[in-house]
gemmi code that builds the backbone of each chain (N, CA, C; Angstrom):
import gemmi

chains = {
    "A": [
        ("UNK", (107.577, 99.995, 114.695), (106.385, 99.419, 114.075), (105.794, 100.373, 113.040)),
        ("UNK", (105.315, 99.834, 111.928), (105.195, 100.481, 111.033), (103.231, 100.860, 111.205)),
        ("UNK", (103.250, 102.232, 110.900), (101.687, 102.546, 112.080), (100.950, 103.565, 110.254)),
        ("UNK", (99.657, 103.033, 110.244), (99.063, 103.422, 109.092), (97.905, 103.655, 110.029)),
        ("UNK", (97.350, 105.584, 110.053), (96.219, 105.676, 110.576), (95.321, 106.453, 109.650)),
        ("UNK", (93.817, 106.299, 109.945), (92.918, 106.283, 108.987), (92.007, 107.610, 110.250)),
        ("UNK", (91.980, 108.647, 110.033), (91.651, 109.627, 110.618), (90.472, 109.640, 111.609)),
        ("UNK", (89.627, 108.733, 111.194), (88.297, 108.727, 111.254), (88.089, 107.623, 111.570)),
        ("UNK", (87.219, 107.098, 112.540), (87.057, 105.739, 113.236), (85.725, 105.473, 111.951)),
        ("UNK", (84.462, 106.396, 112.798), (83.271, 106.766, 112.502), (83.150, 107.841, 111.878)),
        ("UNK", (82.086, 107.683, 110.962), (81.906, 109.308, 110.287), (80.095, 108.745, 109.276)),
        ("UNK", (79.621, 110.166, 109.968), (78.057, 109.456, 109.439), (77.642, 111.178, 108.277)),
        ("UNK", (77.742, 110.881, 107.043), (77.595, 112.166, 106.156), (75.994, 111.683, 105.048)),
        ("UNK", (75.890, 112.549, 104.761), (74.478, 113.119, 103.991), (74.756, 112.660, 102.793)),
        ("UNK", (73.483, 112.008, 101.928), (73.743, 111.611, 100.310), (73.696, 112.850, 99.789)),
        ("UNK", (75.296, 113.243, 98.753), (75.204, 114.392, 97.781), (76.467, 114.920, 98.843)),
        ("UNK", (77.070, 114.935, 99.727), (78.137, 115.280, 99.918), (79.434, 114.634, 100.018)),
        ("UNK", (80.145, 115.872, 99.500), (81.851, 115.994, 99.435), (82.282, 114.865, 100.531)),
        ("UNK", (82.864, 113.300, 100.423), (83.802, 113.105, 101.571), (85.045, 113.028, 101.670)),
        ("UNK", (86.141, 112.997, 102.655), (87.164, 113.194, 102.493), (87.426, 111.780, 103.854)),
        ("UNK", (88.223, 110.853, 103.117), (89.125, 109.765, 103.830), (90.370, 110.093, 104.004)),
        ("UNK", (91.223, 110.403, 105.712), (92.367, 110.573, 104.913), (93.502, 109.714, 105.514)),
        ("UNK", (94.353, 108.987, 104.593), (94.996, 107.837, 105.530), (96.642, 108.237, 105.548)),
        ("UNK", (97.367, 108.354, 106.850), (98.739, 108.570, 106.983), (99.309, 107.538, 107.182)),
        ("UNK", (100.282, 107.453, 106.830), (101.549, 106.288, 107.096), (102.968, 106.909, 107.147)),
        ("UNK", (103.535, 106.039, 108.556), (104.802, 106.858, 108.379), (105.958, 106.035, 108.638)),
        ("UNK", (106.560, 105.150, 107.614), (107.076, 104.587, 107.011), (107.699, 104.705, 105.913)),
        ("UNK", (107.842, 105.807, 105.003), (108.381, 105.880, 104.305), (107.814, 104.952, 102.691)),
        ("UNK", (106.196, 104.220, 102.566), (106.293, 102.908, 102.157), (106.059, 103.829, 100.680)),
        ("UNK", (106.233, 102.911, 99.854), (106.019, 103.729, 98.139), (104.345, 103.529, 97.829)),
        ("UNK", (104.404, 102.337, 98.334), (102.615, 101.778, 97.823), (101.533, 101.818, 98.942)),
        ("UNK", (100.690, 102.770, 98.622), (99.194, 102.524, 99.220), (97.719, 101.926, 98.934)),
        ("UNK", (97.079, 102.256, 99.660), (95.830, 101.650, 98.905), (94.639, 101.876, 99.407)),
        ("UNK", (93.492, 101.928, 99.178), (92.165, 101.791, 99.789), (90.972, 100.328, 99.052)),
        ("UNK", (90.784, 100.176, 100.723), (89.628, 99.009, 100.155), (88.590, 99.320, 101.088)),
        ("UNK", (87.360, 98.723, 100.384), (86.262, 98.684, 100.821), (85.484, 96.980, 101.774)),
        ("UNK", (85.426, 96.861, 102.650), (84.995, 95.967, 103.420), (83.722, 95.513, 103.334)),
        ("UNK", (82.629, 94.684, 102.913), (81.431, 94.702, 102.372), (81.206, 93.178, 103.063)),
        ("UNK", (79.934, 92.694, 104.324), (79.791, 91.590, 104.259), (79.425, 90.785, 103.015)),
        ("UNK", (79.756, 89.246, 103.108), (79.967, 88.732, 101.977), (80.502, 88.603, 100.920)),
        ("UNK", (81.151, 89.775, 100.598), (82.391, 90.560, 99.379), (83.768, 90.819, 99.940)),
        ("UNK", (83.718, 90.993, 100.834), (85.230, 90.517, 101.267), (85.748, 92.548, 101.398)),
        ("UNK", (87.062, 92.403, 101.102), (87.737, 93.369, 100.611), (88.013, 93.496, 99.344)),
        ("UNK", (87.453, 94.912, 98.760), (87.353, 94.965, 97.082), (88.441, 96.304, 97.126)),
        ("UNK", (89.315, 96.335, 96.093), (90.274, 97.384, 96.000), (89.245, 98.687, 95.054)),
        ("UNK", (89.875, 99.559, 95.491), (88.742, 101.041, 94.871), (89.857, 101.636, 94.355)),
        ("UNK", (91.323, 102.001, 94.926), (92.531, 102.286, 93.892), (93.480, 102.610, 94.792)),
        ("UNK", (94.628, 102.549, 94.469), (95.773, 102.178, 94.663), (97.295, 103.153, 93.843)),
        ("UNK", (98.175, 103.595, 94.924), (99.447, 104.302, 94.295), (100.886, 103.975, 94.659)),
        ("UNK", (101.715, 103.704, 93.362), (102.843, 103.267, 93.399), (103.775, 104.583, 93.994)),
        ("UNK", (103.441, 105.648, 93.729), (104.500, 106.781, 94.102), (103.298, 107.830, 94.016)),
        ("UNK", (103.938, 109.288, 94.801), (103.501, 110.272, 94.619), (102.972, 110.692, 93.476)),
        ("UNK", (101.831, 111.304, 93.297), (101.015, 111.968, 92.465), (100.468, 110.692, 91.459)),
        ("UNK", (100.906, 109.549, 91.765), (100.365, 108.567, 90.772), (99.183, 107.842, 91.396)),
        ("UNK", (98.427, 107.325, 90.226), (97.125, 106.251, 91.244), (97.048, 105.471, 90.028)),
        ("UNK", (96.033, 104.511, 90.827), (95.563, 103.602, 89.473), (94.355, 102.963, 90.217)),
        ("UNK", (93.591, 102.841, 88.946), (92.256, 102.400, 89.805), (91.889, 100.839, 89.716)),
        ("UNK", (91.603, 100.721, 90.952), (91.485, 99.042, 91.417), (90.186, 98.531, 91.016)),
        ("UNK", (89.016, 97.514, 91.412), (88.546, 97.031, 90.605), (86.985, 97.671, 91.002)),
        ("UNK", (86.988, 98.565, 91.714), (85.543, 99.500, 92.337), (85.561, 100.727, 92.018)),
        ("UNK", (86.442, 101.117, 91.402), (86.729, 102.998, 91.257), (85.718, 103.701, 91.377)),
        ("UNK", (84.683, 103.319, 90.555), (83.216, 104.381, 90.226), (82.782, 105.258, 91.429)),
        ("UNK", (82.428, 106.498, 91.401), (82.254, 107.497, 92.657), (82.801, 107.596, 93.235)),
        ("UNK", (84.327, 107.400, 93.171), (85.896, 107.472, 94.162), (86.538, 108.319, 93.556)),
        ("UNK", (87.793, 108.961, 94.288), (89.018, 109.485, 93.394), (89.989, 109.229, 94.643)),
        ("UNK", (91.111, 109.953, 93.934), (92.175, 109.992, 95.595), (93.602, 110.995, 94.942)),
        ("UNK", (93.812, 111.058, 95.671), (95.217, 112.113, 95.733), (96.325, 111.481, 96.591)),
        ("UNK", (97.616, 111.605, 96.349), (98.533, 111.671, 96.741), (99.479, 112.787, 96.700)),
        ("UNK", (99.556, 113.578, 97.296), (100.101, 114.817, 97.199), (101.711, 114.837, 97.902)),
        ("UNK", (101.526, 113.799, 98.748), (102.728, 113.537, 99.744), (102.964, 112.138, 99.561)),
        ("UNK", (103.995, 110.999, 99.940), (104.506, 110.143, 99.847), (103.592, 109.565, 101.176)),
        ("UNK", (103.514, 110.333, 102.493), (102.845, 109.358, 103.236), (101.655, 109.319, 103.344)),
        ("UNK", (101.010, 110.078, 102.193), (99.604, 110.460, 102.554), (98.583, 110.164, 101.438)),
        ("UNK", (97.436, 109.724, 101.382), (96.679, 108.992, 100.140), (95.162, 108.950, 100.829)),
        ("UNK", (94.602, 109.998, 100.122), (92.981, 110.415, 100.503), (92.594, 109.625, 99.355)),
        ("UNK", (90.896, 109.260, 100.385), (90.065, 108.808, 99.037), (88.735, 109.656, 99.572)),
        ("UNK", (88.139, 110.172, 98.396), (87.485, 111.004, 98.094), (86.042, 110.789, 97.222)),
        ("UNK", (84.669, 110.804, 97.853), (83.891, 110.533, 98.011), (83.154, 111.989, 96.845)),
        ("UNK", (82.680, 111.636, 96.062), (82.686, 113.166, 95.280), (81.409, 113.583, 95.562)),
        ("UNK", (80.632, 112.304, 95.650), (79.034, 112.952, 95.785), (78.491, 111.812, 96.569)),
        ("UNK", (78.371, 111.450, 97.668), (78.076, 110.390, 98.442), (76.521, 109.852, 98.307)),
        ("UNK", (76.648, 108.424, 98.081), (75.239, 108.049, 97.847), (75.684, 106.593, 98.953)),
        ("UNK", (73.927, 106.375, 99.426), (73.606, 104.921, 99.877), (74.506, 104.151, 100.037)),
        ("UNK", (75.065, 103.435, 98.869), (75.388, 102.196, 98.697), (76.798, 102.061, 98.684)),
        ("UNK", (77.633, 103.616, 98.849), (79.105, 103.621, 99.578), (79.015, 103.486, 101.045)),
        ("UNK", (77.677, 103.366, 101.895), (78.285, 103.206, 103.339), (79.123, 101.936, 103.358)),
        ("UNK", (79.919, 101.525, 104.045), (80.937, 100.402, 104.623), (82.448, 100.892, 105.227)),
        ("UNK", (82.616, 99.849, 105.350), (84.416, 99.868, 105.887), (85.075, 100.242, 105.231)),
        ("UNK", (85.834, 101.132, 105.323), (87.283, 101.826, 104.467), (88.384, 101.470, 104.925)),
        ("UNK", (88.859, 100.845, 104.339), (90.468, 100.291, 105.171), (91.683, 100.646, 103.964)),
        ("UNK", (92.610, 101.066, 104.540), (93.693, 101.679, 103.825), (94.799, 101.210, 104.372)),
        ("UNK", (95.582, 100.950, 103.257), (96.564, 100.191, 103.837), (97.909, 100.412, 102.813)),
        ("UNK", (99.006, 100.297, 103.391), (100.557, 100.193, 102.422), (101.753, 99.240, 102.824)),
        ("UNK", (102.574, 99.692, 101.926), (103.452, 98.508, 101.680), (104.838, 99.196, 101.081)),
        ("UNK", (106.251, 98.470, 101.287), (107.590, 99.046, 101.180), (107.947, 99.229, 99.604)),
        ("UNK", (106.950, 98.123, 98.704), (107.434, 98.316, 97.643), (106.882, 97.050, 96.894)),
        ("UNK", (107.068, 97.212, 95.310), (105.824, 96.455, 94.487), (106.126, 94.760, 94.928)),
        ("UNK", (107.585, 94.203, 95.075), (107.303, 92.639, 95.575), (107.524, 92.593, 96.971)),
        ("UNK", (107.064, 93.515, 98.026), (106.447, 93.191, 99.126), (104.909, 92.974, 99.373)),
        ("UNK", (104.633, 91.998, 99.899), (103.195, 91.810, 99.718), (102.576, 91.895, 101.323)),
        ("UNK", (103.682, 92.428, 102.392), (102.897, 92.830, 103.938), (102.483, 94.280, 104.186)),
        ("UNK", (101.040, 93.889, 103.525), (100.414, 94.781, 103.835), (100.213, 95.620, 105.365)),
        ("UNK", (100.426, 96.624, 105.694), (99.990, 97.513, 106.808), (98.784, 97.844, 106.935)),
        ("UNK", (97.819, 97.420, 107.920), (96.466, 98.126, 107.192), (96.119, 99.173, 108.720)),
        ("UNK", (95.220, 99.972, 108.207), (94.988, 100.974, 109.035), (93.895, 100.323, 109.980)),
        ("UNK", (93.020, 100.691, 111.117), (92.107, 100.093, 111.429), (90.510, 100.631, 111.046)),
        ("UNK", (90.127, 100.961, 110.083), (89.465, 101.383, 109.238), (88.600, 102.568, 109.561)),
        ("UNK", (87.942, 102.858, 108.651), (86.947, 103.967, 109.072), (85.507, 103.676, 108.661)),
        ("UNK", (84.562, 103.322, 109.300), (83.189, 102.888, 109.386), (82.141, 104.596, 108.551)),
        ("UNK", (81.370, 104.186, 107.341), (81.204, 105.162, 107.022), (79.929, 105.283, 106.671)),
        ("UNK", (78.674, 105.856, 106.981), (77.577, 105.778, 106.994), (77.236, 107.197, 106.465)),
        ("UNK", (76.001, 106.554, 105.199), (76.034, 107.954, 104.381), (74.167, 107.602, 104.551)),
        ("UNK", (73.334, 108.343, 105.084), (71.614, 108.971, 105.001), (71.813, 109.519, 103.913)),
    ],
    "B": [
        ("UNK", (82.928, 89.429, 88.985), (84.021, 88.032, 88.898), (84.912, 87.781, 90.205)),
        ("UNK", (84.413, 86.925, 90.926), (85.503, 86.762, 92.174), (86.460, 85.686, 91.653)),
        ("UNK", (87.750, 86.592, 91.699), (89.239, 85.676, 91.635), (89.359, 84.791, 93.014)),
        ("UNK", (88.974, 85.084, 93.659), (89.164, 84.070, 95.103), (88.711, 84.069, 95.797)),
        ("UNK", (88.139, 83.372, 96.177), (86.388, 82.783, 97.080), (86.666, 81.880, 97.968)),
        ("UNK", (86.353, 82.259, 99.436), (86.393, 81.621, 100.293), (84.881, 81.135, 100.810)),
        ("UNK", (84.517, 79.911, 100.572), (83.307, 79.363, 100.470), (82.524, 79.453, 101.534)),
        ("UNK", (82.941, 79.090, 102.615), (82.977, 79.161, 104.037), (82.477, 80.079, 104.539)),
        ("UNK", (81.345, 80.771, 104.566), (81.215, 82.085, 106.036), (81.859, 81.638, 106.927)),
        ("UNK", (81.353, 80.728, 107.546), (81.900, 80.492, 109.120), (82.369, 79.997, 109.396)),
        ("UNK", (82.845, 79.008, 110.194), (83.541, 77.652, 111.130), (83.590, 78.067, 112.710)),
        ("UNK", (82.908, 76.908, 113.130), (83.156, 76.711, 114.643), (83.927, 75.522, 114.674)),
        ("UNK", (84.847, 75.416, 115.763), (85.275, 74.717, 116.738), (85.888, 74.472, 117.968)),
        ("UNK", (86.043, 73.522, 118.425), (86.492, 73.711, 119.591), (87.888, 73.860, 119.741)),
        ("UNK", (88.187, 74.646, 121.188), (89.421, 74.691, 121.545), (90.357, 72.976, 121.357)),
        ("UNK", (91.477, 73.707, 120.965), (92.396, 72.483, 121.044), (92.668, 71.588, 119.572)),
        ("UNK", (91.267, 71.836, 118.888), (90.589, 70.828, 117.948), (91.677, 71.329, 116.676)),
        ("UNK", (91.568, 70.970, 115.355), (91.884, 71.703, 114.127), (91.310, 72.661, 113.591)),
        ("UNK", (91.524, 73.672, 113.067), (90.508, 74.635, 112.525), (91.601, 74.715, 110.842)),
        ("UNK", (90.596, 74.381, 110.223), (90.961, 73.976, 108.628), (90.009, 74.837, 107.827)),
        ("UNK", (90.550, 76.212, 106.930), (90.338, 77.544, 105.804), (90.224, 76.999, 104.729)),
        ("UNK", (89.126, 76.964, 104.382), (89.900, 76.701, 102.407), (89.446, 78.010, 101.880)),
        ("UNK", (90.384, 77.883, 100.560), (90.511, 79.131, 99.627), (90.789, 78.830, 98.086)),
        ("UNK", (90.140, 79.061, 97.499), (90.069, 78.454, 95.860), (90.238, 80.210, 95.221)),
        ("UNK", (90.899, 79.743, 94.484), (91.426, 80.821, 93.240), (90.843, 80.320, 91.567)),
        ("UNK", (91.126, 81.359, 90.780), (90.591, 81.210, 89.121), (91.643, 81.542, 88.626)),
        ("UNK", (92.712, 82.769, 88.570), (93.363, 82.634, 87.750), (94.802, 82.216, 88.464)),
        ("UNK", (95.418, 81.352, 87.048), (96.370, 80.967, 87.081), (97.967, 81.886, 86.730)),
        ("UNK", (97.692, 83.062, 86.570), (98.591, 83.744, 86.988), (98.761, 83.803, 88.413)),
        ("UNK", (98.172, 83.666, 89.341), (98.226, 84.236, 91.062), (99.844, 83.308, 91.020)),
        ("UNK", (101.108, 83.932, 91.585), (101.945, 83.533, 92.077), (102.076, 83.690, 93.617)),
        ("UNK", (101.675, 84.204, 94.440), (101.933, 84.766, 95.670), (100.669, 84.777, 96.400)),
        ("UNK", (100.475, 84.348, 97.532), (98.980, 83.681, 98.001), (99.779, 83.907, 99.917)),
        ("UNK", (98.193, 85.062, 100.610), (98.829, 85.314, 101.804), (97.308, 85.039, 102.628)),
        ("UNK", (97.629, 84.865, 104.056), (96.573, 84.943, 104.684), (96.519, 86.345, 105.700)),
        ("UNK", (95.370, 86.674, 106.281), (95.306, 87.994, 106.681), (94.187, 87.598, 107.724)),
        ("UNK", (94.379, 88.310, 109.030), (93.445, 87.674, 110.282), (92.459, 89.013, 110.480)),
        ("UNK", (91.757, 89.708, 110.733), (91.205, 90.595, 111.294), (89.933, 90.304, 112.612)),
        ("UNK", (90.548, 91.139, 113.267), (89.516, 91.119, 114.887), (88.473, 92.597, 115.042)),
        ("UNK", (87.642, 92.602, 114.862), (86.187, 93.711, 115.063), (86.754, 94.633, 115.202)),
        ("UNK", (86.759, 95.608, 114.558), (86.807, 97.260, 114.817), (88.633, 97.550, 114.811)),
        ("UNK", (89.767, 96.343, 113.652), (90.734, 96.435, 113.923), (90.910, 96.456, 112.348)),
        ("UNK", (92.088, 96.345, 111.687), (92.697, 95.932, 110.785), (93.351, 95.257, 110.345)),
        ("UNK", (93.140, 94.380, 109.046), (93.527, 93.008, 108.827), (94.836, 93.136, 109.253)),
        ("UNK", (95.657, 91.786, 109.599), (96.904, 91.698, 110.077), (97.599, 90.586, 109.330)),
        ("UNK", (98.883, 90.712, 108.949), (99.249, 89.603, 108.086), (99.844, 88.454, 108.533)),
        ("UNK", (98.879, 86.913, 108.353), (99.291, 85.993, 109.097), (100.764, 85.022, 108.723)),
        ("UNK", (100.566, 84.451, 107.130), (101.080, 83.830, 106.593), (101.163, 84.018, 105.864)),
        ("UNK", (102.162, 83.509, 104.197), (102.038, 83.433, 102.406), (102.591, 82.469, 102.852)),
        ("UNK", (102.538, 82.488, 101.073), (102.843, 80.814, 100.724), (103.224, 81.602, 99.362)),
        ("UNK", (104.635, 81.584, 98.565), (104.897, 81.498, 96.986), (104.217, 80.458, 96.134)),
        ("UNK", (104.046, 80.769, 94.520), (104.019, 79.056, 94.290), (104.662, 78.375, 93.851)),
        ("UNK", (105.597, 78.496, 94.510), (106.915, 77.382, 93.906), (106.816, 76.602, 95.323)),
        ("UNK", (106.355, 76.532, 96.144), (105.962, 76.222, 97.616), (104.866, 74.937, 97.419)),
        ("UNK", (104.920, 74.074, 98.246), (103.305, 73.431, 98.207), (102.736, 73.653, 100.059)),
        ("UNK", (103.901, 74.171, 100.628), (103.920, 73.732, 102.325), (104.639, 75.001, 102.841)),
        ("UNK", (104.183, 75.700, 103.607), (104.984, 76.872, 104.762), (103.900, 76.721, 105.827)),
        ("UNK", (104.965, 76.249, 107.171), (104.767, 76.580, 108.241), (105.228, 77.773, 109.133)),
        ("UNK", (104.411, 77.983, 110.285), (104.764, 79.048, 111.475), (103.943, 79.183, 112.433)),
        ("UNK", (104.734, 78.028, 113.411), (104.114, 77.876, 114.812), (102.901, 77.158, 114.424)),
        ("UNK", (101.894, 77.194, 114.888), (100.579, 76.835, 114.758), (99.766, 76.904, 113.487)),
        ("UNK", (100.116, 77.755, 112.623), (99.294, 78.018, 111.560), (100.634, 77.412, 110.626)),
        ("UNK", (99.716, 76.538, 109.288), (100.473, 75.551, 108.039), (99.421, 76.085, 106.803)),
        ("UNK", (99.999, 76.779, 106.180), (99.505, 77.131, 104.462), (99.739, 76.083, 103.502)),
        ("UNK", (99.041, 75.116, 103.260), (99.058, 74.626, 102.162), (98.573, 75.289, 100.653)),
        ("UNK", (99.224, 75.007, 99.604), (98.943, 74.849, 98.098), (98.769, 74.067, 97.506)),
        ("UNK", (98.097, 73.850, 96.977), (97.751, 72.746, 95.661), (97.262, 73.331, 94.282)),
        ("UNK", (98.290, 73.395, 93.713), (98.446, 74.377, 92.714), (96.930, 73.793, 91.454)),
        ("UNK", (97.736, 72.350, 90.791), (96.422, 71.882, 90.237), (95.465, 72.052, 89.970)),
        ("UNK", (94.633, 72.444, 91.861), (93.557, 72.127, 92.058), (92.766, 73.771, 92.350)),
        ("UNK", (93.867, 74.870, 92.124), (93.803, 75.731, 92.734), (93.270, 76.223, 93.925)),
        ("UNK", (93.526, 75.668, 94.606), (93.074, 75.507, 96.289), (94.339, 75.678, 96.893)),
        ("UNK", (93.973, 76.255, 97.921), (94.940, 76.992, 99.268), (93.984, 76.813, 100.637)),
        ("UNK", (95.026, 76.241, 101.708), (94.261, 75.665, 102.583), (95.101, 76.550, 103.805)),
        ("UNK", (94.400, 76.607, 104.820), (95.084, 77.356, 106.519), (94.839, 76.190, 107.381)),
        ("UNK", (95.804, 75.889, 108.199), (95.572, 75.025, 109.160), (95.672, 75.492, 110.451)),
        ("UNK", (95.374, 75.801, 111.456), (95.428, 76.051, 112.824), (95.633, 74.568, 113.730)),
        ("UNK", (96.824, 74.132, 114.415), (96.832, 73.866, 114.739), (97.446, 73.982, 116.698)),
        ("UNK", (97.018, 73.774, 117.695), (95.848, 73.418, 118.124), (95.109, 74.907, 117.924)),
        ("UNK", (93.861, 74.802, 117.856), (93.263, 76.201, 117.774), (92.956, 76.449, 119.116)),
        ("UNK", (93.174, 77.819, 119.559), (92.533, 78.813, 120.899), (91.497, 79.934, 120.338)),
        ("UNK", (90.934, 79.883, 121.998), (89.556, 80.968, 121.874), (90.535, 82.395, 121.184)),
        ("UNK", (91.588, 82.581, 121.385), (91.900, 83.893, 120.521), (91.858, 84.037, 119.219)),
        ("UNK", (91.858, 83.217, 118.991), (92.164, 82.359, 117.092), (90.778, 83.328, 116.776)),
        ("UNK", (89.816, 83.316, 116.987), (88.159, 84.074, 116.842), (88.512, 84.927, 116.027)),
        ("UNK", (88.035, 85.257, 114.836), (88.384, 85.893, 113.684), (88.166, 85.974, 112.378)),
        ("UNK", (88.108, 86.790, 111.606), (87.854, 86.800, 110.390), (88.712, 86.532, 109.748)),
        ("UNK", (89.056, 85.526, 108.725), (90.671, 85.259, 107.681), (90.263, 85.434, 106.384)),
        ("UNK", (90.998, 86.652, 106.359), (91.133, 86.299, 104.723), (91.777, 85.673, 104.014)),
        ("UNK", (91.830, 85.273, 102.918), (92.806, 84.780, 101.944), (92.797, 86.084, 100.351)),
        ("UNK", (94.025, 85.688, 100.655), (94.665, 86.913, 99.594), (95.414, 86.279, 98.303)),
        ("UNK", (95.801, 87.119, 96.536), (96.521, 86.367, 96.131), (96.900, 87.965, 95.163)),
        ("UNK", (98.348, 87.290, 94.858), (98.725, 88.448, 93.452), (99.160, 87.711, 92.601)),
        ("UNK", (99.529, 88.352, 91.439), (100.478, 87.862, 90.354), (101.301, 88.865, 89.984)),
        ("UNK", (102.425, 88.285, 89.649), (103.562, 89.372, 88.647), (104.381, 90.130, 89.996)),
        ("UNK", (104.291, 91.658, 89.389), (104.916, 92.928, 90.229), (103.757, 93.619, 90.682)),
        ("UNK", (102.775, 93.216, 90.659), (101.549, 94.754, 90.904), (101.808, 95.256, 91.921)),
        ("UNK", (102.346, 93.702, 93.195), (101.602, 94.511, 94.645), (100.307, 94.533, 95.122)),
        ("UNK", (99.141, 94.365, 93.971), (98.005, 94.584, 94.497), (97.390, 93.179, 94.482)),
        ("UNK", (97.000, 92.989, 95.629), (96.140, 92.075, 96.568), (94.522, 91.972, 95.757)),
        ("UNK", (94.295, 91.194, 95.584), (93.095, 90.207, 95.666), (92.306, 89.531, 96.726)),
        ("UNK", (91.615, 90.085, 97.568), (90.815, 89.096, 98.729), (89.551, 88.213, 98.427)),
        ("UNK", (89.562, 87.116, 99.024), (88.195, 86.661, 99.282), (87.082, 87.194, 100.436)),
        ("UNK", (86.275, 86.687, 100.313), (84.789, 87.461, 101.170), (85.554, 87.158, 102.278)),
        ("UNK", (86.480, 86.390, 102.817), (86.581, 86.116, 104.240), (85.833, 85.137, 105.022)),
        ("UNK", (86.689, 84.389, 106.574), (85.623, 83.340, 107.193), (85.650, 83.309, 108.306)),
        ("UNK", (84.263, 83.317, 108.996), (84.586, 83.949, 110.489), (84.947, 82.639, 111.711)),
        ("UNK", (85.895, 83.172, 112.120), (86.312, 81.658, 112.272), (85.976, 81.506, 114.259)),
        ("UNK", (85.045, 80.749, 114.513), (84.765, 80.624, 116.256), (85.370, 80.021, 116.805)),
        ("UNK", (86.501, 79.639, 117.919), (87.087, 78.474, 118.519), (86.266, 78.806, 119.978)),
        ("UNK", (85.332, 77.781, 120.343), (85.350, 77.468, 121.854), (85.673, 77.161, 122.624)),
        ("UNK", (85.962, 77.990, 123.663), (86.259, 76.949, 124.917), (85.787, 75.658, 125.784)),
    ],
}
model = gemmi.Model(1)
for chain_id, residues in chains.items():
    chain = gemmi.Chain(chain_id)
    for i, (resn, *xyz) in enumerate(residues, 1):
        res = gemmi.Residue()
        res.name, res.seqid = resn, gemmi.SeqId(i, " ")
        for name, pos in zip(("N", "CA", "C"), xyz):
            atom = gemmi.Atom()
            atom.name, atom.element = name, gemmi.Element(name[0])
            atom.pos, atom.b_iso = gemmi.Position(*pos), 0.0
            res.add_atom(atom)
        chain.add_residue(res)
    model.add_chain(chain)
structure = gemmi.Structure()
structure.add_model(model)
structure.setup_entities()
């Protein structure tokens, strides 16, 4: 079974700090991703990587970044945490660009004072 | 701009009964249209697609309709159970991206 974990169930951080999401998969998959969970808004993509060291930003980027440094590994990165990023972080991947079964992690609940 | 809107917050029904998703899309590039279940404190899980060269895919209990036209995409549960309880999304891509498009999602109640 193909297992995508998201480090952090819960995590409650201060407005103005550094965060660090970090999601493993070990599968071998080329494509990852992070989304944001928002009642009423659904799941909104924040950005997304086809291969190592590459990203591309999905349709929320603003106050995000992310790294891929490793093939199974794809942080998203919170540079200066404010308010209105608390929500669901769900990260998720996939074997390759016309597979569309997504793996998703079981998210990380993120509450920023 | 929401590409795909699931109108619906909610739906109740009863066990046994039909439990019927709709899902409307905007653009007409979307070729590839999936559904996705999620249960509280879990991660979405992938139920069904549908291509659109498709108007009909079944599996087991759950039937994805398309209606390309009308751009509407429909989930059918048939018979529905209290496990069915859940949030569904509806999803769509186009091309090679890979990258997924969701709607707000609909929380879906079956009673016993």
């Amino acid at each position: 079974d193909v297992k995508v974990t998201q480090s952090s169930r819960y995590l409650v951080k201060r407005t103005g700090e550094k965060v660090f999401l970090e999601c493993v998969q070990d599968m071998d998959h080329e494509n990852m991703f992070w989304y944001r969970q928002d009642p009423g808004l659904g799941l909104r993509l924040i950005y997304f990587s086809y291969d190592v060291k590459m990203k591309e930003k999905g349709d929320i980027p603003e106050g995000y970044s992310v790294s891929r440094e490793k093939k199974e590994r794809f942080s998203l990165i919170l540079e200066s945490a404010s308010t209105n990023q608390t929500s669901m972080y769900l990260c998720a991947s996939s074997p390759h660009t016309k597979n569309y079964g997504y793996t998703f992690g079981s998210g990380t609940r993120l509450t920023v004072v | 701009d929401q590409q795909v809107k699931q109108n619906s917050p909610s739906l109740s029904v009863q066990e046994g009964r039909i439990s019927i998703l709709n899902c409307d899309y905007t653009n007409s590039m979307f070729d590839y249209f999936l559904w996705y279940k999620k249960y509280p404190a879990e991660g979405p899980t992938f139920l069904i697609s549908i291509s659109s060269i498709k108007d009909k895919n079944e599996d087991g209990r759950f039937t994805v309709f398309l209606n390309k036209s009308a751009k509407h995409l429909s989930l059918h549960i048939v018979p529905s159970q209290p496990g069915d309880s859940a949030v569904y999304f509806c999803a769509a891509s186009s091309g090679n991206t890979g990258k997924l498009i969701f709607g707000q999602g609909t929380t879906l109640q079956v009673k016993p």
